[in-house]
N, C-alpha and C positions, 0 to 999 in steps of 0.2 A: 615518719620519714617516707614510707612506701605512699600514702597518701600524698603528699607534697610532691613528690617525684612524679608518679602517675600521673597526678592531675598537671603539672606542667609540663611532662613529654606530650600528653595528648592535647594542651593548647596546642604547645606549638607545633604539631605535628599537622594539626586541624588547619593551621592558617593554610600550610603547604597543602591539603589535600581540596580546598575551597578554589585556592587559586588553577587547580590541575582538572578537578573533577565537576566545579560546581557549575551554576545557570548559565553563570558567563564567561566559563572558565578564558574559551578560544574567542574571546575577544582581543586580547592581547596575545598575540601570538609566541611573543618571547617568554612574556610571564608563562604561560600555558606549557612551554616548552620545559624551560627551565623546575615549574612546579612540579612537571613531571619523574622528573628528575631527582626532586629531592624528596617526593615523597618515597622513592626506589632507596634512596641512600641515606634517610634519616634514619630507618630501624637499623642499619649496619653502622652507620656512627654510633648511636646510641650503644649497643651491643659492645661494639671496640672500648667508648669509656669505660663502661662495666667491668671488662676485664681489666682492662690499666687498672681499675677500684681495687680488682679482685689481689691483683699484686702490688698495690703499694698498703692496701689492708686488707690482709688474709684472716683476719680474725671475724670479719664480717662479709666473709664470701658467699657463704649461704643465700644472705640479702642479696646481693648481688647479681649472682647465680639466677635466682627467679626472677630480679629484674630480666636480667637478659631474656629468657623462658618466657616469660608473656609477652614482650616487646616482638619476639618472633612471630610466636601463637597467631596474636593482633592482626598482623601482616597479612595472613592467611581470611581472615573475617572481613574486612574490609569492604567498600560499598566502591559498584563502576569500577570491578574491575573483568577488564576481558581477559578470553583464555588465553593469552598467549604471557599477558603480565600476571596471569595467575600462575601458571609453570613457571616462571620467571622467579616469583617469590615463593614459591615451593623448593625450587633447587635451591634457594638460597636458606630456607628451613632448614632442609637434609642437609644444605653443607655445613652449618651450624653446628647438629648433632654431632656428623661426623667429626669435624674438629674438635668437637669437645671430648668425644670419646676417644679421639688420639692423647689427643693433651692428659686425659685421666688416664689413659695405659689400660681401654676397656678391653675384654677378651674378643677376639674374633665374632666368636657365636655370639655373647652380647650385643655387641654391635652393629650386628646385621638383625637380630631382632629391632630393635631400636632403627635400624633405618626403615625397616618391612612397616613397624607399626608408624614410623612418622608421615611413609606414603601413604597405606590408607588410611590414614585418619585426613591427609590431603584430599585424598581425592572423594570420601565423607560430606569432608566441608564442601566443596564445590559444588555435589551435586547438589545438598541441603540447602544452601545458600540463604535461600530468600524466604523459609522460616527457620534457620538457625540463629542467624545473626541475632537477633532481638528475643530469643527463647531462652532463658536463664535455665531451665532444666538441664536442658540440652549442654549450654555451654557449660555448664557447673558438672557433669558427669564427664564431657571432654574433658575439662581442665583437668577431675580429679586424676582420668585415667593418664592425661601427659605428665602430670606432677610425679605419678605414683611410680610408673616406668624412669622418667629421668630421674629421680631421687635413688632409689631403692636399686638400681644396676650399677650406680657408684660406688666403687671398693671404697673399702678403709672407711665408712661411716657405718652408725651405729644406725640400730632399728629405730628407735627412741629420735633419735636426731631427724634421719630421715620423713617420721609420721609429723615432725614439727614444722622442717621445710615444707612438707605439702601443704597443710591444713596453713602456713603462712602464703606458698601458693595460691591455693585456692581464693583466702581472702581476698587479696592482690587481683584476682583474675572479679573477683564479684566487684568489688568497687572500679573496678575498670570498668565492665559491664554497665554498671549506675551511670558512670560518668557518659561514656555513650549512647545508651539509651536514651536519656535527655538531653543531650547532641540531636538523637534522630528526631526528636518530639518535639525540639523548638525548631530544625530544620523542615520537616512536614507541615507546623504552624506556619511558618515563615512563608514557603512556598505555598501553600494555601492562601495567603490574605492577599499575596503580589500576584496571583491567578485572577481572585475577585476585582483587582485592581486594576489587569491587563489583557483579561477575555470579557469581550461582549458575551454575558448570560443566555441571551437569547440565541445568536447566531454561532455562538462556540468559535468566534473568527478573534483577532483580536480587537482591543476599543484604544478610541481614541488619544487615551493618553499613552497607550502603549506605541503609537504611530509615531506621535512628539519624540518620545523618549527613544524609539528606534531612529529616526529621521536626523535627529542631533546627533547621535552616536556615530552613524553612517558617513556625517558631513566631517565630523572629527577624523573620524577614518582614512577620509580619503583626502583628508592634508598631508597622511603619510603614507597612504596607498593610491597609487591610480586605479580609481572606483569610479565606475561608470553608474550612474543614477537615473532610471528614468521612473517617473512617479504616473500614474493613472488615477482617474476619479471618476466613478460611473455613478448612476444616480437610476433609480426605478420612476420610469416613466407615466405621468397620472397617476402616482400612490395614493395621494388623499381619494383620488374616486375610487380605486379600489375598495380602500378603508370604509368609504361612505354605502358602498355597494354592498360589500359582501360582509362587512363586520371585522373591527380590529383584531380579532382571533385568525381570519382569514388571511390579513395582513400581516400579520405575525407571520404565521405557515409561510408566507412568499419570500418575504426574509429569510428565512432560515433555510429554505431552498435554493434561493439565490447564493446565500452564500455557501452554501453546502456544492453548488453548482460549480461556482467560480473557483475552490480550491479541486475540487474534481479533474475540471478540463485544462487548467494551468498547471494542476500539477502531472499533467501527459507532458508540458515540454522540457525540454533540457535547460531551465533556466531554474536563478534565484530566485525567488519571488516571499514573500508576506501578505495574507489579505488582513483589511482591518474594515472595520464599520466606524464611520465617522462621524457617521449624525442619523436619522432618521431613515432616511433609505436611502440614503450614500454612503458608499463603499468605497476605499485607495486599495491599492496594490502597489506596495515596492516591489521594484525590480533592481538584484546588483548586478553588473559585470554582463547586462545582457543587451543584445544588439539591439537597435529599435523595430530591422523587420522581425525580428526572433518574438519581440513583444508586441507585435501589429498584428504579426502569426495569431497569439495566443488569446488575445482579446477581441480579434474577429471569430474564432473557436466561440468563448464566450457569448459574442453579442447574438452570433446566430443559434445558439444552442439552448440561450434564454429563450428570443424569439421563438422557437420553435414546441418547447417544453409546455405539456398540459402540466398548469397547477394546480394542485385538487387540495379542500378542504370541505371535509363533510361531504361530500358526492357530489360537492361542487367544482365545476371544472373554469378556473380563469388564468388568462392570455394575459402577461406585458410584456415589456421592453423595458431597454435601456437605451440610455444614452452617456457617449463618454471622452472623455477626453486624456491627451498623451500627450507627457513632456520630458524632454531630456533634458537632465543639470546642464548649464553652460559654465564655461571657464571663468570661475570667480563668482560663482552664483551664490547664496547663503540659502540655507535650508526654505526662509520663510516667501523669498523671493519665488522659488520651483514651486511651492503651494501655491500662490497666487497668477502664476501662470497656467496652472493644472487647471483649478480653478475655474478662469478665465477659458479654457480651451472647452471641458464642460458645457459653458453658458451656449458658446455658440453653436455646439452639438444641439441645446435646447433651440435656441433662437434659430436654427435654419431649417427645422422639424422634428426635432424630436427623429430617435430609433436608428442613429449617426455616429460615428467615430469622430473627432475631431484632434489631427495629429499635427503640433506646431501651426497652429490656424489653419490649417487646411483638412477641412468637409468632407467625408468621402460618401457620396449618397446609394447609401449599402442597401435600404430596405428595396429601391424602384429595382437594383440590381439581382439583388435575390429571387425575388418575383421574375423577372423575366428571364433568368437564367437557368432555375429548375421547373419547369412546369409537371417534368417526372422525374423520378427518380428511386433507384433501387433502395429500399430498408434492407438489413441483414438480422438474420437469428440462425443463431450458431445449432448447428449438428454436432451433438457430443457424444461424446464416446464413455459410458456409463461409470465403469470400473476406476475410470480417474477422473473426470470432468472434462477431457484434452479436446479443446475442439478437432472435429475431424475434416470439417467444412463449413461454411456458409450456403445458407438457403436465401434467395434473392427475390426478394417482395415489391411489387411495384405499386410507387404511389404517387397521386397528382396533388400538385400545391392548392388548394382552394383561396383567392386570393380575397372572400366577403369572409371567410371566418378565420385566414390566417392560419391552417391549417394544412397538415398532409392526410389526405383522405385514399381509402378504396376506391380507384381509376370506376365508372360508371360504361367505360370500355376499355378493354384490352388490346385494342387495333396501332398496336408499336409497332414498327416495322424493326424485320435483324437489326439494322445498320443502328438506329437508338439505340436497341439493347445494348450493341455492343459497343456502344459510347458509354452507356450507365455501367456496364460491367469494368468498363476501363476505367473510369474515375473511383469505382470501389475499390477494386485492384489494387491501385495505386495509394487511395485512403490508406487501406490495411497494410500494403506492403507486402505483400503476396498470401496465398490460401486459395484452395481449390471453392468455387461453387457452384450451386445448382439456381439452375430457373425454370419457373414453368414455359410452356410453350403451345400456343394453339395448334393442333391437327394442320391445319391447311399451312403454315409455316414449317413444323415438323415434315413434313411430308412434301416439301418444293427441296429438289434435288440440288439446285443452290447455297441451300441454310447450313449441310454439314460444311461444305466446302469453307464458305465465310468462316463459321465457327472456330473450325481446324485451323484456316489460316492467321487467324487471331490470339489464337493459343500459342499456335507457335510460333508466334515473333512477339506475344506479349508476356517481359518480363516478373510481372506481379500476379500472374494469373497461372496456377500449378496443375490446374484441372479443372475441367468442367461436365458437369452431369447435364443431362434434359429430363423436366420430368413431367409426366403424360397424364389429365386427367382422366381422358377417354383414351380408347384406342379405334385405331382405320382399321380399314380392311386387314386380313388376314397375307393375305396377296403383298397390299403395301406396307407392310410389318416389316415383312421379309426382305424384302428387298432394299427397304431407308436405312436399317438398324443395322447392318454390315458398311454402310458409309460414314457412319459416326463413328462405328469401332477403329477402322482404319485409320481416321484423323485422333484416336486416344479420347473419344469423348464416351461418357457412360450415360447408358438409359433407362431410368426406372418410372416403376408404375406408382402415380399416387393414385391414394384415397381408395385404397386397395376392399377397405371395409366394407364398400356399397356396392361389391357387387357380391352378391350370395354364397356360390359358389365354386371354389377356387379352381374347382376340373374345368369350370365352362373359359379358363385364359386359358389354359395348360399348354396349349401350341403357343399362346404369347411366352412362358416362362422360359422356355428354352432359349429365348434372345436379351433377354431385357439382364440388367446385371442388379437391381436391385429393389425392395418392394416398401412402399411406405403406408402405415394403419394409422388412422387419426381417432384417438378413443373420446373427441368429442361429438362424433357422429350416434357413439354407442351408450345405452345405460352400462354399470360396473360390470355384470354376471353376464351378460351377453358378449361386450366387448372381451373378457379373459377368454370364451368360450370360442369365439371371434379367429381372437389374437393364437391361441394353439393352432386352429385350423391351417393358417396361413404359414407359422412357423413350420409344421411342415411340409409344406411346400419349398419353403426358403432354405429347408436344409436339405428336401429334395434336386433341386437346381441351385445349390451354392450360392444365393442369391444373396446382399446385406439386406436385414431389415432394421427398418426403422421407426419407432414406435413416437407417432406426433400428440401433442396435445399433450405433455405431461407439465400436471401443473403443479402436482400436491408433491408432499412426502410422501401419498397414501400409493399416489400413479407411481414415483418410482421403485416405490418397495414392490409391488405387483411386476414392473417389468425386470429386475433384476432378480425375483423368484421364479419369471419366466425363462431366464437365461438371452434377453434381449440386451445385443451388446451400446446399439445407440438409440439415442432419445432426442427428441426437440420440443420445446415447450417453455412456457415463461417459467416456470418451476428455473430453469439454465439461467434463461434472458430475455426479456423484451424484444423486439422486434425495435432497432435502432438507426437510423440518418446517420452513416456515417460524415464522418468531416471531409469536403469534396476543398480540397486544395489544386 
């Protein structure tokens, strides 16, 4: 009987938690709703029969009894659930007890045992969770200890009866166990074979049939939702000469970056989206419920963040593109219709040159645009602050587009005037969304009584920019030190010394430290045992004149275990992050 019973509560328990918790659960919103529901209210039905059992056959209540006792248990083991329905069905464990120990006329003191052990053994299970569930040990020492406590604190039964309930207990709680267990092991096989079935192996994106099968679902959808649909199809431009160039190995790598790219930078916006691979080196992106500039946003992110990206295989570094095309569902449109229109938008991205958006047949000629719109441009690498990772600021790197190898290179001069910079600085500003940063700046620049004033006035009426540093390879005269670096302060700008390492020794600035407010070491100038040797000297200094320092060039785990045993509070180095373009909207 307990077998029969068991194995059909946890059918039907199972359909209700498939439809609440499982792949697709929130496809159906009502189902979803409703299964949640009754997965909350089936162990309390269940439970309520039991006792109707217990009183219309009290001769077999014992049975009964431990029905009820695992049915609860169960509740508590359970897979997907959060903490808020796991206190949920915890208070409804203890109120269980509790009712039961009213109803059996338990003593005070018993009963408060009995509640004490039933919360920690709750809050046990939740932390263990996700190796108790499937450990038989584990739950077979649980059960015994819940059996042993609820049997043996019931008046009026005998010793003898009670070790029989348990050990019936127990068994009740191991074939439960069984039955689950191979629940979870054809559910894990299950989702395993629909994984092989619906991720491309190679790009970890999804594949093609999973596109179909989402694409149909979506159209279904939105016969009874207003769902906005627009579908994307990009394609890597000249793959076969890649392939033919560099070795299908290479080509592989580009794939898997591309797509590793495109959920990257798509997934920075506020939008639904899906990527999949649909053929060889074309890739779709659904998009639901999203605007079409919101997704014109995101795929020009995309097309230029390809274009711009060294792809490296084997110490090899190779350059593509894309080309792409965007289409929104029209009213009455049918799934297969918006493919062949996508499609279609694609070819003429190809057909009008290659390395193009094409949105609703109309071209947009992005690559001539690019090119004549940055010719420079500020990179950033973040200034961290050691003890958490928090950036503290941005350090602002300037670089010119090379337009024969389609690259951003180290400027072969420096001769920007303010007024650039502080176009470049305004457009990163704005990228990031505010954050203080620093940029270098030439002596003769530094030093024209005009540049703090611009500076200043730019800071303060620019709302994305929180601060700004200058910082100085060399230094001027002593004379003109004194006199520039109190007109920066007064506009709220700070000035530090870089590349502090090259010069010997730290007494020969000492009349510079007294102005400058912060000192920067770059330990790629240095071998290991000189640079730490280095780096004390300067520290202090730094703690002589309250100065921040900042320890550059940290690449390894090795640099920053060295600067956090030096007690150096910020770092900069690809060890953080790359040196990165941001996105200029």
């Amino acid at each position: 009987m307990s077998i029969v019973v068991i194995s059909g509560y946890m059918a039907f328990y199972n359909v209700f938690w498939h439809l609440a918790f499982g792949d697709n659960a929130r496809d159906n919103v009502w189902a979803y709703r409703l299964s949640r529901l009754a997965v909350f209210l089936t162990p309390l039905f269940a439970t309520f029969v039991f006792a109707y059992a217990c009183y219309v056959d009290p001769m077999n209540d014992f049975y009964y009894r431990n029905l009820q006792l695992l049915i609860m248990g169960m509740t508590l083991l359970d897979d997907g659930l959060t903490p808020l329905v796991y206190i949920a069905r915890s208070i409804m464990v203890t109120g269980y007890i509790l009712l039961m120990g009213v109803m059996l006329d338990l003593a005070p003191a018993t009963l408060a045992i009995g509640l004490v052990a039933t919360f920690l053994q709750s809050v046990y299970i939740r932390r263990n969770q996700a190796r108790l569930h499937y450990n038989y040990p584990q739950i077979f020492i649980l059960g015994l200890i819940a059996g042993t406590m609820f049997w043996f604190m019931q008046p009026n039964i005998s010793v003898a009866n009670a070790i029989a309930a348990v050990i019936t207990y127990v068994a009740m709680l191991s074939f439960a166990f069984i039955l689950w267990t191979e629940r979870h092991k054809a559910d894990v096989e299950r989702r395993q074979l629909k994984r092989r079935a619906d991720v491309d192996t190679l790009t970890q994106v999804n594949s093609f049939a999973r596109f179909r099968e989402d694409l149909g679902r979506i159209f279904q959808q939105e016969q009874a939702q207003a769902t906005t649909v627009i579908l994307v199809m990009l394609d890597i431009n000249h793959f076969k000469a890649v392939n033919d160039e560099h070795g299908h190995l290479a080509g592989n790598a580009i794939l898997r970056d591309v797509a590793a790219l495109l959920s990257e930078v798509i997934g920075e916006a506020d939008v639904d989206f899906t990527v999949y691979r649909t053929g060889g080196e074309e890739f779709n992106v659904l998009f639901k419920n999203a605007s079409m500039a919101a997704v014109r946003a995101a795929m020009l992110d995309c097309w230029s963040d390809v274009r711009k990206r060294e792809f490296r295989y084997e110490g090899r570094q190779m350059h593509v593109t894309i080309s792409v095309g965007i289409v929104e569902q029209q009213v009455g449109e049918e799934a297969d219709d918006l493919v062949k229109r996508a499609d279609a938008n694609l070819y003429l991205s190809k057909r009008r040159g290659r390395d193009t958006i094409t949105i609703e047949g109309k071209t947009e000629r992005l690559s001539e645009r690019q090119i004549a719109t940055h010719t420079f441009a500020f990179f950033t690498q973040p200034i961290v602050r050691l003890r958490d990772g928090a950036t503290m600021r941005s350090e602002l790197l300037l670089r010119s587009f090379n337009e024969l190898s389609n690259r951003w290179l180290n400027p072969q001069t420096f001769e920007v005037t303010v007024r650039t910079q502080i176009n470049l600085v305004r457009k990163v500003g704005r990228s990031q969304k505010g954050g203080s940063f620093s940029l270098n700046m030439r002596l003769v620049q530094f030093s024209d009584a005009k540049t703090p004033e611009r500076l200043g006035q730019f800071v303060a009426q620019s709302p994305d920019v929180d601060g700004l540093v200058i910082e100085l390879s060399s230094l001027p005269q002593l004379e003109t030190f004194r006199e520039v670096v109190p007109r920066y302060h007064s506009r709220k700008i700070l000035v530090e010394l870089d590349n502090v390492q090259r010069i010997d020794d730290p007494a020969s600035v000492q009349d510079y430290l007294d102005l400058v407010d912060g000192l920067k070491f770059d330990l790629a100038d240095l071998p290991g045992d000189a640079a730490e040797i280095a780096i004390r000297k300067w520290l202090v200094y730094a703690q002589m004149y309250d100065l921040i320092f900042t320890l550059v060039g940290v690449e390894t785990a090795t640099d920053m275990l060295m600067a956090k045993d030096l007690g150096i509070e910020r770092g900069e180095g690809t060890y953080f992050a790359r040196p990165s373009l941001p996105q200029m909207r």
